[in-house]
N, C-alpha and C positions, 0 to 999 in steps of 0.2 A: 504494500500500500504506500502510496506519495503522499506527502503531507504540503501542501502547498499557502504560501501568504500568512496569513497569523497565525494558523495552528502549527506552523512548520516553525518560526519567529517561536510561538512560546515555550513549544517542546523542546528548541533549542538554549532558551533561558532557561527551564526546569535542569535542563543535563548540568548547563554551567554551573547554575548555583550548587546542585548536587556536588560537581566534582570541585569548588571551591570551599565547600562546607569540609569533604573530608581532608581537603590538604590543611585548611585552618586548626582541624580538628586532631591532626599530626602536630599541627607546630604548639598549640596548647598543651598535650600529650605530658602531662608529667612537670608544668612550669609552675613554681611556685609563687603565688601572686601576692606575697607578701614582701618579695623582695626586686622592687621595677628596674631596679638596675639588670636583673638577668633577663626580666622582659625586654628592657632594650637592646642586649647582647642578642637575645634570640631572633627578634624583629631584625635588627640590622642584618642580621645571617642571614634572613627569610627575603628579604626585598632589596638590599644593599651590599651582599656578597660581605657582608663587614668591612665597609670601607667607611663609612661615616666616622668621625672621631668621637669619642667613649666622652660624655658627659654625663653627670650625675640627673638621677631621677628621685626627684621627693614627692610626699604627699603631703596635703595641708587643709586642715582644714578653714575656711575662708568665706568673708561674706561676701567676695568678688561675684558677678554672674558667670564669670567663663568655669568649664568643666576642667582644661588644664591650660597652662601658659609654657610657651619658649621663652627665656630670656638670650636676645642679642650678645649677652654676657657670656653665654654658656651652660645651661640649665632646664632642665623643664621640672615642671612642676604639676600636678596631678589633684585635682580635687574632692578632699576624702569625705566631704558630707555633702553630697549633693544625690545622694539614693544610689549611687550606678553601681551596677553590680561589677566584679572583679573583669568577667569579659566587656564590658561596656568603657569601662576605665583603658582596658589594653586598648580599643578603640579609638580613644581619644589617643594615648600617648603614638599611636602611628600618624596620629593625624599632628600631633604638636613634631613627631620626627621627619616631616614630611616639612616642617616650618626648617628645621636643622639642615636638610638637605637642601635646599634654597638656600640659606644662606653660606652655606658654605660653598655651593658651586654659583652662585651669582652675586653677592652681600648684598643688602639694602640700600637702595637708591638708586642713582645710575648706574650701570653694568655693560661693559664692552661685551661680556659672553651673553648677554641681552642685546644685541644689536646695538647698544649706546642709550635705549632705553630704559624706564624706571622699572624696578621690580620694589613690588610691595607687598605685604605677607599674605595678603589672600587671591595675590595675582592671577596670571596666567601661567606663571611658571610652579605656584604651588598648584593650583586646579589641575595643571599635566601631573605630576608627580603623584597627587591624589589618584588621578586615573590609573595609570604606572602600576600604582599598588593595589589596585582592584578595586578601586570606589565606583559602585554603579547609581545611576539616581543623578540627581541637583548636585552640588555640592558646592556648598556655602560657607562661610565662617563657621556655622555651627555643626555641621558634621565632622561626622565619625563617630559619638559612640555607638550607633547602631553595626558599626563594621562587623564583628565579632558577634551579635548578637541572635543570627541565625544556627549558629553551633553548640549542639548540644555538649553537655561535659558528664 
């Protein structure tokens, strides 16, 4: 049987997320979510071949509205009362290492490796990177913790 136009499109997004669910479901496989500096070890390995350079990961809890922050300094930071569950959290910190990768291959502002154009942290050059890493959907300033949240544990 040929599956043709939208039934063929959906069957095709069922397979993907399926086979994207179990390789997520590898990479969580045994990670202890108490300690996000090995989440970031692991995530770099998993999308960044471990090239990105090793900054620390904390949690905090805060009355800021964001779920975690980059600092330009060196740092990310993870918001530990805002409900999200431990996969919801790995979520965001790909999406705040996904801020780390930008600025490390382009810095803030104008950018020769940007054609001489500005890169800014929710640009174009993060929205690819987001894609890169398999963000399907919108993708806004406020995604990512749903990334993780189709995989069971």
């Amino acid at each position: 049987m040929e599956y043709k136009g939208k039934r063929r499109r959906a069957i095709l997004d069922k397979v993907k997320a399926q086979l994207r669910e179990e390789s997520e479901a590898q990479l969580l496989d045994g990670m202890d979510f108490n300690n996000w500096d090995e989440a970031f070890d692991k995530l770099n390995d998993q999308f960044w071949n471990g090239s990105l350079p090793k900054i620390p990961v904390s949690t905090e809890s805060t009355k800021k509205p964001q779920l975690g922050w980059y600092s330009l300094t060196g740092y990310i930071k993870l918001s530990s009362n805002k409900g999200m569950t431990a996969l919801e959290m790995l979520g965001v910190l790909l999406h705040e290492m996904c801020h780390h990768y930008v600025q490390i291959t382009y810095r803030h502002g104008y950018s020769a490796a940007a054609g001489g154009k500005r890169v800014i942290g929710h640009g174009k050059e993060w929205k690819a990177e987001m894609r890169r890493v398999g963000y399907a959907g919108k993708i806004t300033r406020y995604t990512g913790k749903e990334r993780f949240t189709g995989v069971s544990r």
